[in-house]
N, CA and C atoms of all chains as a GROMACS GRO file, in nm:
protein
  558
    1UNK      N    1   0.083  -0.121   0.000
    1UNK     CA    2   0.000   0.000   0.000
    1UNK      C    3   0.087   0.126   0.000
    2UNK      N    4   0.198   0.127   0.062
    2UNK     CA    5   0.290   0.269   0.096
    2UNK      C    6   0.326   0.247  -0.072
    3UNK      N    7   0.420   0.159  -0.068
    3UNK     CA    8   0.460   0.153  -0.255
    3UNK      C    9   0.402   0.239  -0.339
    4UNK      N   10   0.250   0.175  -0.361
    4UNK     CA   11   0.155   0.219  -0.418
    4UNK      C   12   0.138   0.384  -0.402
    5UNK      N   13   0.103   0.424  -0.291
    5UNK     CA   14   0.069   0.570  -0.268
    5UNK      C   15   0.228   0.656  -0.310
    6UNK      N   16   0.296   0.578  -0.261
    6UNK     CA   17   0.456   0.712  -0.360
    6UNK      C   18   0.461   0.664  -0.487
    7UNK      N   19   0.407   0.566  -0.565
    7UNK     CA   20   0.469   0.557  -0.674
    7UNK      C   21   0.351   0.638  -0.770
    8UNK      N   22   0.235   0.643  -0.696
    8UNK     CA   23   0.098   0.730  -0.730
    8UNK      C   24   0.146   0.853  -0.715
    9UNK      N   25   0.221   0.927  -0.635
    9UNK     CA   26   0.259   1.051  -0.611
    9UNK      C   27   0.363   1.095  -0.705
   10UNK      N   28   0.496   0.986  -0.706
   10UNK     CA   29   0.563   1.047  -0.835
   10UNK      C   30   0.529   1.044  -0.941
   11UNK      N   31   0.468   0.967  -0.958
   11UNK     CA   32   0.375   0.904  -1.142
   11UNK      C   33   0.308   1.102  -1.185
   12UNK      N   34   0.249   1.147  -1.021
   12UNK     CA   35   0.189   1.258  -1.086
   12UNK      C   36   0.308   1.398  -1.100
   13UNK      N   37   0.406   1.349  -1.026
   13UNK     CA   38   0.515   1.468  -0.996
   13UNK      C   39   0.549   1.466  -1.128
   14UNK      N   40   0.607   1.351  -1.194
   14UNK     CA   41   0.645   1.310  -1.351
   14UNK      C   42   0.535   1.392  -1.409
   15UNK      N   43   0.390   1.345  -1.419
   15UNK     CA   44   0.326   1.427  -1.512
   15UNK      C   45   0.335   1.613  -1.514
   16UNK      N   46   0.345   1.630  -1.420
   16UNK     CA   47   0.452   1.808  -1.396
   16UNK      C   48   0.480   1.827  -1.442
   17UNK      N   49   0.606   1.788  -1.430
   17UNK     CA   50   0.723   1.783  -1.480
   17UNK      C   51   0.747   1.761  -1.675
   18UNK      N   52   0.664   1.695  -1.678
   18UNK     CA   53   0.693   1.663  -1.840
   18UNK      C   54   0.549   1.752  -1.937
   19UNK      N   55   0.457   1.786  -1.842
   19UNK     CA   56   0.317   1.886  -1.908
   19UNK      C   57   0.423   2.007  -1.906
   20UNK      N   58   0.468   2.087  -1.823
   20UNK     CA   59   0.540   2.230  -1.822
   20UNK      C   60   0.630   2.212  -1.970
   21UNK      N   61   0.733   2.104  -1.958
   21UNK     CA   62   0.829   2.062  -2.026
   21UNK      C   63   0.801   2.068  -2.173
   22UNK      N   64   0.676   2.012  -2.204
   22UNK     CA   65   0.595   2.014  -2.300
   22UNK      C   66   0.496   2.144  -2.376
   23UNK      N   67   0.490   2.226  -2.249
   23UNK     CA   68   0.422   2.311  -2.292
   23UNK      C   69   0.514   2.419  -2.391
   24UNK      N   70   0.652   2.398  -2.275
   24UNK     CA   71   0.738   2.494  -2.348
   24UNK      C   72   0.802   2.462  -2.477
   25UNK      N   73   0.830   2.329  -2.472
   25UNK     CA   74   0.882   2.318  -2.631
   25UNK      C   75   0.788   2.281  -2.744
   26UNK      N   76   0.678   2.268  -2.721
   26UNK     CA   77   0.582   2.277  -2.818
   26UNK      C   78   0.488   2.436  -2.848
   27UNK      N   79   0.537   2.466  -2.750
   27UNK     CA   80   0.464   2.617  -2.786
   27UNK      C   81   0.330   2.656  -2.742
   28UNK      N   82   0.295   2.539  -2.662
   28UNK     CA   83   0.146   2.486  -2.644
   28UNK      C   84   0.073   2.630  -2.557
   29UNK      N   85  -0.014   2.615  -2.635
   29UNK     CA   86  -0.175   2.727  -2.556
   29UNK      C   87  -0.271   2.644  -2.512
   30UNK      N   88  -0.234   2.548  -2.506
   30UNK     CA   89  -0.340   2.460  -2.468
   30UNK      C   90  -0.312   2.331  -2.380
   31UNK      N   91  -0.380   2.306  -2.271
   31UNK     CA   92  -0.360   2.172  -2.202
   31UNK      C   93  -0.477   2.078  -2.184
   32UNK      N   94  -0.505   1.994  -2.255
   32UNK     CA   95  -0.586   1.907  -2.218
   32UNK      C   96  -0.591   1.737  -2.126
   33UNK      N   97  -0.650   1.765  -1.993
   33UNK     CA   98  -0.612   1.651  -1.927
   33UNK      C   99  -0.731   1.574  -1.910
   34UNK      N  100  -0.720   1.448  -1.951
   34UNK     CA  101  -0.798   1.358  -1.958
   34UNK      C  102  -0.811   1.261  -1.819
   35UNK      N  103  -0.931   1.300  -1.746
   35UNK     CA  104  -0.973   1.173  -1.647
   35UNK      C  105  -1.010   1.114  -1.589
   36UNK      N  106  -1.098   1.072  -1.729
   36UNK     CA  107  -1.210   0.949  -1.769
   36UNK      C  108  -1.118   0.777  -1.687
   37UNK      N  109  -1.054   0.817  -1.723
   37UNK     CA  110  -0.986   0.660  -1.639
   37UNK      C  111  -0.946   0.631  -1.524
   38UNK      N  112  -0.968   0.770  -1.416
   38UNK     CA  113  -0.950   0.781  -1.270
   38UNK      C  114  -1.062   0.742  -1.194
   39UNK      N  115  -1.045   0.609  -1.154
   39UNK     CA  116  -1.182   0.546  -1.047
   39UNK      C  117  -1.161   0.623  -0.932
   40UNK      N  118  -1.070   0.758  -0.875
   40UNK     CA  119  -1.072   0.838  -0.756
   40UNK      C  120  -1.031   0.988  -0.795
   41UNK      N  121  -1.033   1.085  -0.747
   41UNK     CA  122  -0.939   1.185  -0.751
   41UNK      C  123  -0.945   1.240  -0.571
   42UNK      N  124  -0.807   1.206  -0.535
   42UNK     CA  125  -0.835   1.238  -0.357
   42UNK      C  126  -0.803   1.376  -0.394
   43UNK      N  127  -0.757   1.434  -0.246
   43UNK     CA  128  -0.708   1.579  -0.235
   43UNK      C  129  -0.568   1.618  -0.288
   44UNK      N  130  -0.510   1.496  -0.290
   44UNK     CA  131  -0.337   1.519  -0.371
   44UNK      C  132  -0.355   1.540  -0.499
   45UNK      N  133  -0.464   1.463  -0.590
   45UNK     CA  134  -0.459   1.450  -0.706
   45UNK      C  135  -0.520   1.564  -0.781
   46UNK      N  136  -0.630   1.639  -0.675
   46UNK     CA  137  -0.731   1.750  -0.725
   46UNK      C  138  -0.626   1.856  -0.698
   47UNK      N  139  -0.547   1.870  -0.569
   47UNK     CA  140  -0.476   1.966  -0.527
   47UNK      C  141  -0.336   1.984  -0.681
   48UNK      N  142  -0.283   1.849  -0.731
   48UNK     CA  143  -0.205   1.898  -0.838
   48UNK      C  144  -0.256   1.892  -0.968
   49UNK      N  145  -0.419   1.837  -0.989
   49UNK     CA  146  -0.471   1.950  -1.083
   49UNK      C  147  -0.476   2.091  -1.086
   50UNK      N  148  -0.487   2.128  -0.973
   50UNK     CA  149  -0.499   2.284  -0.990
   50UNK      C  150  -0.334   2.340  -0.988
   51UNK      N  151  -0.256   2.282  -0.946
   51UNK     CA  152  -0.136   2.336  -0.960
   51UNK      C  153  -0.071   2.313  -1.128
   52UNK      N  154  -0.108   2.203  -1.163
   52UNK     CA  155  -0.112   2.226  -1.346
   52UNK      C  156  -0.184   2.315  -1.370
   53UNK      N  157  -0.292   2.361  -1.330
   53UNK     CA  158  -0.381   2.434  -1.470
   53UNK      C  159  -0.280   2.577  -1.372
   54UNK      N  160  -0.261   2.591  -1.280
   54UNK     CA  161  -0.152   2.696  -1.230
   54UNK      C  162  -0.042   2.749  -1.296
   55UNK      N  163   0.042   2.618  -1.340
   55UNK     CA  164   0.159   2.606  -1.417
   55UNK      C  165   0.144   2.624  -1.541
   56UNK      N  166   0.058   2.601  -1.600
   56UNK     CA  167   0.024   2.625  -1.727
   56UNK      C  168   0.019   2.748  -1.738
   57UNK      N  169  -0.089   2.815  -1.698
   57UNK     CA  170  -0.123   2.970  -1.680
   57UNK      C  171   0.020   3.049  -1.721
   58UNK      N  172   0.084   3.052  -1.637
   58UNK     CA  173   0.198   3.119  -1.596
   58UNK      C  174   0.245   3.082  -1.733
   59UNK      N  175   0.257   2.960  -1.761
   59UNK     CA  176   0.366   2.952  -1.927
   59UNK      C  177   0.268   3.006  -2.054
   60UNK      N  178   0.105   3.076  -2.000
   60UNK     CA  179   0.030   3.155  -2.096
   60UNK      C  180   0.016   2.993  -2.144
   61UNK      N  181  -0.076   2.910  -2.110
   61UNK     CA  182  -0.147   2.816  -2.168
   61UNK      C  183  -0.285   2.806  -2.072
   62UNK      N  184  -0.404   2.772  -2.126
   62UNK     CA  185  -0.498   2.732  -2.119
   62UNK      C  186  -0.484   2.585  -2.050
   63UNK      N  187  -0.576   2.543  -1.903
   63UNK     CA  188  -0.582   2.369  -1.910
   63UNK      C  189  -0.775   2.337  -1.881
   64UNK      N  190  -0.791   2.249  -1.958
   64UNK     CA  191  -0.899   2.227  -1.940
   64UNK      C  192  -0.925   2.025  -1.918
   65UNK      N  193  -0.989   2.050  -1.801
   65UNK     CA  194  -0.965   1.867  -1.742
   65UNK      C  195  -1.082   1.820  -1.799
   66UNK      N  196  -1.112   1.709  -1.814
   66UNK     CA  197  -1.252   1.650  -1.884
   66UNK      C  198  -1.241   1.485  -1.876
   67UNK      N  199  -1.324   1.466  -1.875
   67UNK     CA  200  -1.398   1.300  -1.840
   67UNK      C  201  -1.380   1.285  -1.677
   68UNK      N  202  -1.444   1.364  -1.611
   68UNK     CA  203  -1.445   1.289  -1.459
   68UNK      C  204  -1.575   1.246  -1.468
   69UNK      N  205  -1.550   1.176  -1.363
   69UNK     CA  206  -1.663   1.055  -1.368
   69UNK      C  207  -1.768   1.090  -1.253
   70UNK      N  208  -1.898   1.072  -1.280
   70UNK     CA  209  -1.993   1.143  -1.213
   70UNK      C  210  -1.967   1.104  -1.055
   71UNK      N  211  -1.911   0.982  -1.017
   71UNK     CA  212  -1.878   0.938  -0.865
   71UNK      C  213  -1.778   1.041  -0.814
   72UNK      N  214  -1.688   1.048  -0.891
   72UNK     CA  215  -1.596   1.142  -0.838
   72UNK      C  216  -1.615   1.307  -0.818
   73UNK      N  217  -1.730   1.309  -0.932
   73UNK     CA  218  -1.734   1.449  -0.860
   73UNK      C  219  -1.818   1.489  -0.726
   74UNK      N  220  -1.971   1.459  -0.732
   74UNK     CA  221  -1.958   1.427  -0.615
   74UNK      C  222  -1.850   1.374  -0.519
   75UNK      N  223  -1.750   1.292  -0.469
   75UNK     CA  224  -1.691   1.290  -0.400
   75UNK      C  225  -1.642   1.397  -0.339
   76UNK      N  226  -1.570   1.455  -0.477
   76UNK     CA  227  -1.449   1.554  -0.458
   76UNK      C  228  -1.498   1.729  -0.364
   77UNK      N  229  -1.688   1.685  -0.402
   77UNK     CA  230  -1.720   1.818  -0.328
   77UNK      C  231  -1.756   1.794  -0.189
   78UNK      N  232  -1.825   1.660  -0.181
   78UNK     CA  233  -1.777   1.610  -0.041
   78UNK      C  234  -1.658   1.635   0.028
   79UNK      N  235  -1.578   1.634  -0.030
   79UNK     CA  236  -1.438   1.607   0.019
   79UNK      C  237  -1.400   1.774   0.104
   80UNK      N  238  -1.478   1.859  -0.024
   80UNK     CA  239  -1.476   2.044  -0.004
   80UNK      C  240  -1.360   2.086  -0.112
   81UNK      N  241  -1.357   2.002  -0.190
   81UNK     CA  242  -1.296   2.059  -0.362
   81UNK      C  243  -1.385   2.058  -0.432
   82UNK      N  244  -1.370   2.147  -0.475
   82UNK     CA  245  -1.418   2.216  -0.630
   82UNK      C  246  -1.339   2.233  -0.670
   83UNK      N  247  -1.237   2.242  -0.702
   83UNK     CA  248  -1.115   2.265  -0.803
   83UNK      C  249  -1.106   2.395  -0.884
   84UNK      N  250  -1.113   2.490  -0.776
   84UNK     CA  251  -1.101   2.641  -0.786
   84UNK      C  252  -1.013   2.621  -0.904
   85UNK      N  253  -1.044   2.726  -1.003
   85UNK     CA  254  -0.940   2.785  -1.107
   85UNK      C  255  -0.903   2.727  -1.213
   86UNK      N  256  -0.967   2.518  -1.217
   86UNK     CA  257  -0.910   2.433  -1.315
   86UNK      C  258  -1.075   2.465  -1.412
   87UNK      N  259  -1.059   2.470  -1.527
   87UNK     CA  260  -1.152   2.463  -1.601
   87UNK      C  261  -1.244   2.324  -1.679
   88UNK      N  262  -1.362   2.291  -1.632
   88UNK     CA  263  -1.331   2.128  -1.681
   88UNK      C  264  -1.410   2.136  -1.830
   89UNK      N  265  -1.409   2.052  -1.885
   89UNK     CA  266  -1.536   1.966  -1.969
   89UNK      C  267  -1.569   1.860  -1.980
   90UNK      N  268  -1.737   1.859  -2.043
   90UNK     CA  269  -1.762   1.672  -2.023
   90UNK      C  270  -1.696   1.568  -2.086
   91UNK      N  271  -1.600   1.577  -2.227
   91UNK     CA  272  -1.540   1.520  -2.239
   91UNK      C  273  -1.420   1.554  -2.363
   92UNK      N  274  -1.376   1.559  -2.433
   92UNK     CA  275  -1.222   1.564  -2.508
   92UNK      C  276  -1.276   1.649  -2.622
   93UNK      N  277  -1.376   1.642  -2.686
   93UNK     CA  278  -1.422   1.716  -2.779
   93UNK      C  279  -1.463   1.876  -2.718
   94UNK      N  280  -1.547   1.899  -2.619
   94UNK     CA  281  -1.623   1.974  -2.561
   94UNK      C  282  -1.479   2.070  -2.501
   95UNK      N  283  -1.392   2.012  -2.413
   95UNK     CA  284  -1.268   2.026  -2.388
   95UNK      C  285  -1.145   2.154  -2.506
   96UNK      N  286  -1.182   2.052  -2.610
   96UNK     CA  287  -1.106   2.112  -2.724
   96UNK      C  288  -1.179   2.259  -2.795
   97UNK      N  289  -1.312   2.208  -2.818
   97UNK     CA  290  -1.373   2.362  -2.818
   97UNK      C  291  -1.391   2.455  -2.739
   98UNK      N  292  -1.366   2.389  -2.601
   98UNK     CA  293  -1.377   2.530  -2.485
   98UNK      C  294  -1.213   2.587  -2.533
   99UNK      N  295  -1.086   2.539  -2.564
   99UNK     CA  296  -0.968   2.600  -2.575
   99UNK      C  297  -0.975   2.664  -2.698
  100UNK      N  298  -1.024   2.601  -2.769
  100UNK     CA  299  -1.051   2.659  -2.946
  100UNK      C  300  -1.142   2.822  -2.888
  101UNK      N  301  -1.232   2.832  -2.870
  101UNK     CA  302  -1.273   2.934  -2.807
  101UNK      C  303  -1.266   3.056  -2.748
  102UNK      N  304  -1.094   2.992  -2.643
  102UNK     CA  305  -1.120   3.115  -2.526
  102UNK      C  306  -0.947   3.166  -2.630
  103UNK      N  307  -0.870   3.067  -2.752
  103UNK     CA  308  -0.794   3.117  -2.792
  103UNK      C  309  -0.822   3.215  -2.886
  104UNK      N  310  -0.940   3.198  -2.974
  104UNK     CA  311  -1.001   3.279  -3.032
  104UNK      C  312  -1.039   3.388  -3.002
  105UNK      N  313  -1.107   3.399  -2.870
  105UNK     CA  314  -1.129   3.532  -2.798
  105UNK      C  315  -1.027   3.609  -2.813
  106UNK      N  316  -0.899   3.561  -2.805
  106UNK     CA  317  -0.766   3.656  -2.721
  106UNK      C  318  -0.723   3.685  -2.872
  107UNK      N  319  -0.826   3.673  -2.973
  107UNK     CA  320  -0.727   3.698  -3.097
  107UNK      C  321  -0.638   3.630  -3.196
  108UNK      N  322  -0.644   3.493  -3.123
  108UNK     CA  323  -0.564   3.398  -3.209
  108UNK      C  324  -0.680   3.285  -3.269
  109UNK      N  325  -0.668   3.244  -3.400
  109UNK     CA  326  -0.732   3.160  -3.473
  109UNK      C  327  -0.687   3.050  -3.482
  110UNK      N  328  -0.699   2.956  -3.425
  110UNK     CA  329  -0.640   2.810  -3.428
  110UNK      C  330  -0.556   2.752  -3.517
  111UNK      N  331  -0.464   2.779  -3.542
  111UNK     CA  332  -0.381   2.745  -3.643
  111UNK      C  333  -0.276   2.633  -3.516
  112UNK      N  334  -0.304   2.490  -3.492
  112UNK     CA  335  -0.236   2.400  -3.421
  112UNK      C  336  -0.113   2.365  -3.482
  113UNK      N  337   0.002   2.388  -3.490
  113UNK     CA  338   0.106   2.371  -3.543
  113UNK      C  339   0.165   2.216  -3.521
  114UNK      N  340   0.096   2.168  -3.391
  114UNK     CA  341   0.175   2.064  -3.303
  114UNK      C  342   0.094   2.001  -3.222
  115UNK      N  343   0.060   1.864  -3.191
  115UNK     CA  344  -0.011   1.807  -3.093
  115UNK      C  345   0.094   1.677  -3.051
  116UNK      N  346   0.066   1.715  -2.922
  116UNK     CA  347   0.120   1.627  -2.820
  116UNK      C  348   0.021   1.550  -2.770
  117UNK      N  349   0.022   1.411  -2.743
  117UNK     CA  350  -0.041   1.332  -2.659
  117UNK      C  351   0.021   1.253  -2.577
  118UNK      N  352  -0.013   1.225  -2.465
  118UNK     CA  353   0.048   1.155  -2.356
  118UNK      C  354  -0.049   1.034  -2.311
  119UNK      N  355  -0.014   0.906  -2.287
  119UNK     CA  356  -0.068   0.846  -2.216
  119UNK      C  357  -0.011   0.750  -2.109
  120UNK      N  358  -0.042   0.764  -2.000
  120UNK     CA  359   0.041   0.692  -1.902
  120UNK      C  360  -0.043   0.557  -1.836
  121UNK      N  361   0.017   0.485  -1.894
  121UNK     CA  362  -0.033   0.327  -1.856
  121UNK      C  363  -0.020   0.287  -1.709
  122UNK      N  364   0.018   0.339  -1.650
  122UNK     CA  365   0.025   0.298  -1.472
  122UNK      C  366  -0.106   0.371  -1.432
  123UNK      N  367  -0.177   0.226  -1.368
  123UNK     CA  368  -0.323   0.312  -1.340
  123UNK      C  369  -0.298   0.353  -1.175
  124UNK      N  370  -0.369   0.433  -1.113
  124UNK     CA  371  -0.454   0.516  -1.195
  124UNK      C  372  -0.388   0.689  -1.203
  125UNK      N  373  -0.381   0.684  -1.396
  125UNK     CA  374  -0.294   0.836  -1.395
  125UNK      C  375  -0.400   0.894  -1.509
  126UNK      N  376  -0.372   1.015  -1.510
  126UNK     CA  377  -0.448   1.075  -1.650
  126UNK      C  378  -0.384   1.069  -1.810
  127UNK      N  379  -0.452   1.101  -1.884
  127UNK     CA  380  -0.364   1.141  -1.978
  127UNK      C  381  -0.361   1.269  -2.048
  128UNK      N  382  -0.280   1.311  -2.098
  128UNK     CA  383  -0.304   1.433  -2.091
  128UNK      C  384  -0.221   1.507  -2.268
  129UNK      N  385  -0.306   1.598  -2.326
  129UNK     CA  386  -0.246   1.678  -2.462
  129UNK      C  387  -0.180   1.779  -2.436
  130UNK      N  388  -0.101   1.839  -2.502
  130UNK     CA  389  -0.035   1.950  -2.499
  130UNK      C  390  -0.057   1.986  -2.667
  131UNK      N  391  -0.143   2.114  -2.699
  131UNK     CA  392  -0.171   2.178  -2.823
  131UNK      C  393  -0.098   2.308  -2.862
  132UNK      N  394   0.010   2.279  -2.978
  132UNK     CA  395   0.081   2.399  -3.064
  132UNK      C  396  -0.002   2.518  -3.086
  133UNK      N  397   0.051   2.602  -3.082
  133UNK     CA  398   0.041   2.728  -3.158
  133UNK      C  399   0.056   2.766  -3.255
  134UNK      N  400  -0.816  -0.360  -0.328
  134UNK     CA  401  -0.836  -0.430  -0.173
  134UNK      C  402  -0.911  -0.328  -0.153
  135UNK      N  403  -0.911  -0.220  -0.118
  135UNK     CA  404  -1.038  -0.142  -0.051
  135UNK      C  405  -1.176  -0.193  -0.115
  136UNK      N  406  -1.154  -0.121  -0.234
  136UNK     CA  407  -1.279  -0.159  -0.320
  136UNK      C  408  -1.348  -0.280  -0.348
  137UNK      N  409  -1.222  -0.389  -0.342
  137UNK     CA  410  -1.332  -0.482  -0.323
  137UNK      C  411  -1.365  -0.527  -0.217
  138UNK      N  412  -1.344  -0.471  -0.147
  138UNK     CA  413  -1.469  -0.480   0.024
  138UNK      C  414  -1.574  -0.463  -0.013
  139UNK      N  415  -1.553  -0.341  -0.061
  139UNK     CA  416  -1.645  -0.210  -0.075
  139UNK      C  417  -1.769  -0.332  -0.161
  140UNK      N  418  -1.701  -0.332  -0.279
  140UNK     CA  419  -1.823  -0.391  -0.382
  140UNK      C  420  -1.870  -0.537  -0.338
  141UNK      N  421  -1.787  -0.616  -0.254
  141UNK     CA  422  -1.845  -0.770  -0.184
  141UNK      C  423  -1.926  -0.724  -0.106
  142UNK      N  424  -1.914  -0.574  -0.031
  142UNK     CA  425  -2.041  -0.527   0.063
  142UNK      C  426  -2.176  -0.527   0.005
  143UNK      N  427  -2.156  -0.456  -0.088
  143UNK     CA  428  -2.304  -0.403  -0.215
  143UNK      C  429  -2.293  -0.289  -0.172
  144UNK      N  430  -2.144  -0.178  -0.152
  144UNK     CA  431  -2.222  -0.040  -0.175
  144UNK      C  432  -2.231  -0.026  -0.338
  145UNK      N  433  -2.311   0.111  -0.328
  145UNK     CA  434  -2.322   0.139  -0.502
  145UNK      C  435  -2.218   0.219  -0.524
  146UNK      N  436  -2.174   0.222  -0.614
  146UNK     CA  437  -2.060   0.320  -0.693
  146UNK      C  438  -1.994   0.432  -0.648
  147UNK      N  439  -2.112   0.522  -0.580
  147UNK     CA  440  -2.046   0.655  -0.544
  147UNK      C  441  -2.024   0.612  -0.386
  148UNK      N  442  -2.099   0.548  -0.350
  148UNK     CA  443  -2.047   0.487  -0.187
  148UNK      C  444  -1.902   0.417  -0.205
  149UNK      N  445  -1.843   0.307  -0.346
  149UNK     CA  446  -1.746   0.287  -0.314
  149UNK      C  447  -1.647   0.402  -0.315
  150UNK      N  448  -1.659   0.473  -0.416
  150UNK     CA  449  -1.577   0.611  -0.440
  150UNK      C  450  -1.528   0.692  -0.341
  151UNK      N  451  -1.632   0.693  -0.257
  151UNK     CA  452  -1.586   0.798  -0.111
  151UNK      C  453  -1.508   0.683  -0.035
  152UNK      N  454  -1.512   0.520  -0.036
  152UNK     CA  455  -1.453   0.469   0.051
  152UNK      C  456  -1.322   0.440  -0.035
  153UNK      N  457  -1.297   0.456  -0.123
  153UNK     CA  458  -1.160   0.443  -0.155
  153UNK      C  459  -1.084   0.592  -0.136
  154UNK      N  460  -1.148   0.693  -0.217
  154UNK     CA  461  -1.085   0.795  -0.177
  154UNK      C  462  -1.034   0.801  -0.008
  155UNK      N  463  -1.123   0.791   0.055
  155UNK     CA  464  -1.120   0.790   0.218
  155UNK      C  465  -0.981   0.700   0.249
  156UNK      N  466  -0.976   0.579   0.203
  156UNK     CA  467  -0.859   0.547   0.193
  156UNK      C  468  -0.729   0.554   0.184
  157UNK      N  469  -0.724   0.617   0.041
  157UNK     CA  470  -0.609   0.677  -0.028
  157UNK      C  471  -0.564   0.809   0.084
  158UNK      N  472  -0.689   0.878   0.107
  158UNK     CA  473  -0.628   1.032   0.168
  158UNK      C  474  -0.590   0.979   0.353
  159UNK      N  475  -0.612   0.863   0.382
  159UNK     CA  476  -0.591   0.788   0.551
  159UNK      C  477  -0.449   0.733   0.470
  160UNK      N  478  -0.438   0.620   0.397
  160UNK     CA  479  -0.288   0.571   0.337
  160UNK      C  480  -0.178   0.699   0.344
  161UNK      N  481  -0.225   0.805   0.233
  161UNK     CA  482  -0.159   0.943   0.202
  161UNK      C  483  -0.112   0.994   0.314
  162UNK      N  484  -0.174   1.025   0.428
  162UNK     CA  485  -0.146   1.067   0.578
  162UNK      C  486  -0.056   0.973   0.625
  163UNK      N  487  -0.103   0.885   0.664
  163UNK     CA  488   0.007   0.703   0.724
  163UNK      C  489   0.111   0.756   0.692
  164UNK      N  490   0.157   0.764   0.515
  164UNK     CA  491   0.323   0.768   0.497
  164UNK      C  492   0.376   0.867   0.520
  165UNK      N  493   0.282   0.982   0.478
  165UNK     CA  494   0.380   1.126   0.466
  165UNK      C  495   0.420   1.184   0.600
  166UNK      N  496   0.277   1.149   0.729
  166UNK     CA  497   0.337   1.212   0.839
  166UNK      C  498   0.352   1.119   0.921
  167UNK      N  499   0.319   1.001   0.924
  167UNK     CA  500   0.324   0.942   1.023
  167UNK      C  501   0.458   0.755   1.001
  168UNK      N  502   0.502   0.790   0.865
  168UNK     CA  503   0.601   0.733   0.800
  168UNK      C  504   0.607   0.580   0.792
  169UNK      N  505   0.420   0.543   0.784
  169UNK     CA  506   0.408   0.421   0.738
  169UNK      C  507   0.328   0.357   0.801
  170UNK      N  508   0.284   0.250   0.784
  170UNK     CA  509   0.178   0.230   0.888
  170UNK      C  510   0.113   0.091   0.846
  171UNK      N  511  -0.024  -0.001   0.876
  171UNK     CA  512  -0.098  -0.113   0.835
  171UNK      C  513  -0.239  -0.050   0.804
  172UNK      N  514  -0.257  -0.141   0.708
  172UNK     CA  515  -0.416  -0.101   0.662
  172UNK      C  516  -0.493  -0.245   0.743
  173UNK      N  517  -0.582  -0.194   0.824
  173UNK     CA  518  -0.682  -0.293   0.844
  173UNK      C  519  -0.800  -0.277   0.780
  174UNK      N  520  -0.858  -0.383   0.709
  174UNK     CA  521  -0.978  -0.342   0.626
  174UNK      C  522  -1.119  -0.442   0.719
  175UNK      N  523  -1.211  -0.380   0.773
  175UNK     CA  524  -1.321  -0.474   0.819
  175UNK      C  525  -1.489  -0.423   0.816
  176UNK      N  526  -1.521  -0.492   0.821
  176UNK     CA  527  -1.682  -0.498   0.742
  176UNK      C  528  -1.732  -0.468   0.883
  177UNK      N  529  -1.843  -0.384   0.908
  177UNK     CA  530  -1.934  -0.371   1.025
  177UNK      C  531  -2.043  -0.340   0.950
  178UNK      N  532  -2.152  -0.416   1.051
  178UNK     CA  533  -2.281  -0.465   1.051
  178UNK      C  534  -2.381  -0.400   1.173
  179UNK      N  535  -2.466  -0.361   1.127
  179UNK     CA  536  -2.574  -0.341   1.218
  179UNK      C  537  -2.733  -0.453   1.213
  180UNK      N  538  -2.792  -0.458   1.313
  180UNK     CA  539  -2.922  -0.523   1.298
  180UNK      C  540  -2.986  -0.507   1.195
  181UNK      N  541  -2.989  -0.388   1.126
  181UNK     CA  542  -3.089  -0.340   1.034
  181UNK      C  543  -3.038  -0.364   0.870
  182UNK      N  544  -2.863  -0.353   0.847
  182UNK     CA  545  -2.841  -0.343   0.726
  182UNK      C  546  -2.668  -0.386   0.746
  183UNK      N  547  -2.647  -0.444   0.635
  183UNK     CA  548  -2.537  -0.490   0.635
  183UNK      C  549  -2.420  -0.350   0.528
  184UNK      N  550  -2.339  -0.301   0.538
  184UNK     CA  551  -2.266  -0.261   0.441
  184UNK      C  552  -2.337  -0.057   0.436
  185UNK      N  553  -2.384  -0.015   0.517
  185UNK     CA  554  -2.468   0.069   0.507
  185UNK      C  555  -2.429   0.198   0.632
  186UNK      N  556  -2.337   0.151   0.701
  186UNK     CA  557  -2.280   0.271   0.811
  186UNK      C  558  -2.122   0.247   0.757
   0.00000   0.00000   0.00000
């Protein structure tokens, strides 16, 4: 069980680490995190969602989370998260037009130069896009 | 292992959800402050309903 819970913790430190990484050398305005495949999201996992869509910000990218699963959200407001500041959608399409959207607003017309996709096979992790400029 | 307590109990879905999360964030505590610890997992029962407190 300890195993489990640090190797759950770095699995997400890694995803950090390599979304920022990503954002910058792709140029990305956009973050899309997928997670439809999370049977939980505790307070570590909601707490470093919002510190991605944080990190992002700051590198001037957009993050928008999508596919949580109706158990979890309830949970998570049980829990007393709402996930101040992360932007969600219902799922990857809906997601992509909310970024298509709010880039458009600011003046830029979607011209995606670059798509990144990530998927991390150690359950339970998200997966997550990083979209060119 | 949590969960399948959880689901040999018959909670429904969002009942297992809070008991795993509940888990994870009691595990999460165990290591980080208290630097490890045992999970005991056990079923309690009342007269009226099994799987339900």
């Amino acid at each position: 069980m300890t195993i489990q819970v640090e190797m759950h913790d770095r699995l997400v430190m890694t995803l950090q680490d390599e979304l920022t990484h990503s954002i910058v050398k792709h140029r990305a305005r956009g973050v899309l995190i997928d997670i439809s495949a999370l049977e939980i999201v505790d307070s570590f996992i909601g707490r470093a969602l919002g510190d991605i869509a944080s990190m992002a910000r700051i590198l001037d990218a957009e993050t928008v989370v999508v596919g949580m699963r109706p158990a979890v959200a309830i949970t998570l407001v049980e829990l007393g998260l709402s996930l101040p500041g992360v932007r969600t959608a219902l799922n990857a399409e809906r997601g992509m037009a909310l970024i298509r959207q709010s880039l458009g607003a600011s003046g830029r017309h979607g011209r995606w130069r670059s798509f990144v996709r990530r998927r991390w096979r150690s359950n339970p992790m998200p997966t997550s896009s990083a979209c060119g400029r | 292992m949590t969960r399948e307590l959880a689901v040999a109990l018959g909670f429904r879905l969002v009942d297992q959800t809070k008991i795993v999360t509940a888990a994870s964030e009691l595990a999460r505590n165990t290591f980080v402050h208290g630097g490890g610890g045992a999970v005991l997992l056990e079923a309690l029962t009342t007269a009226r309903a099994a799987g339900s407190g």
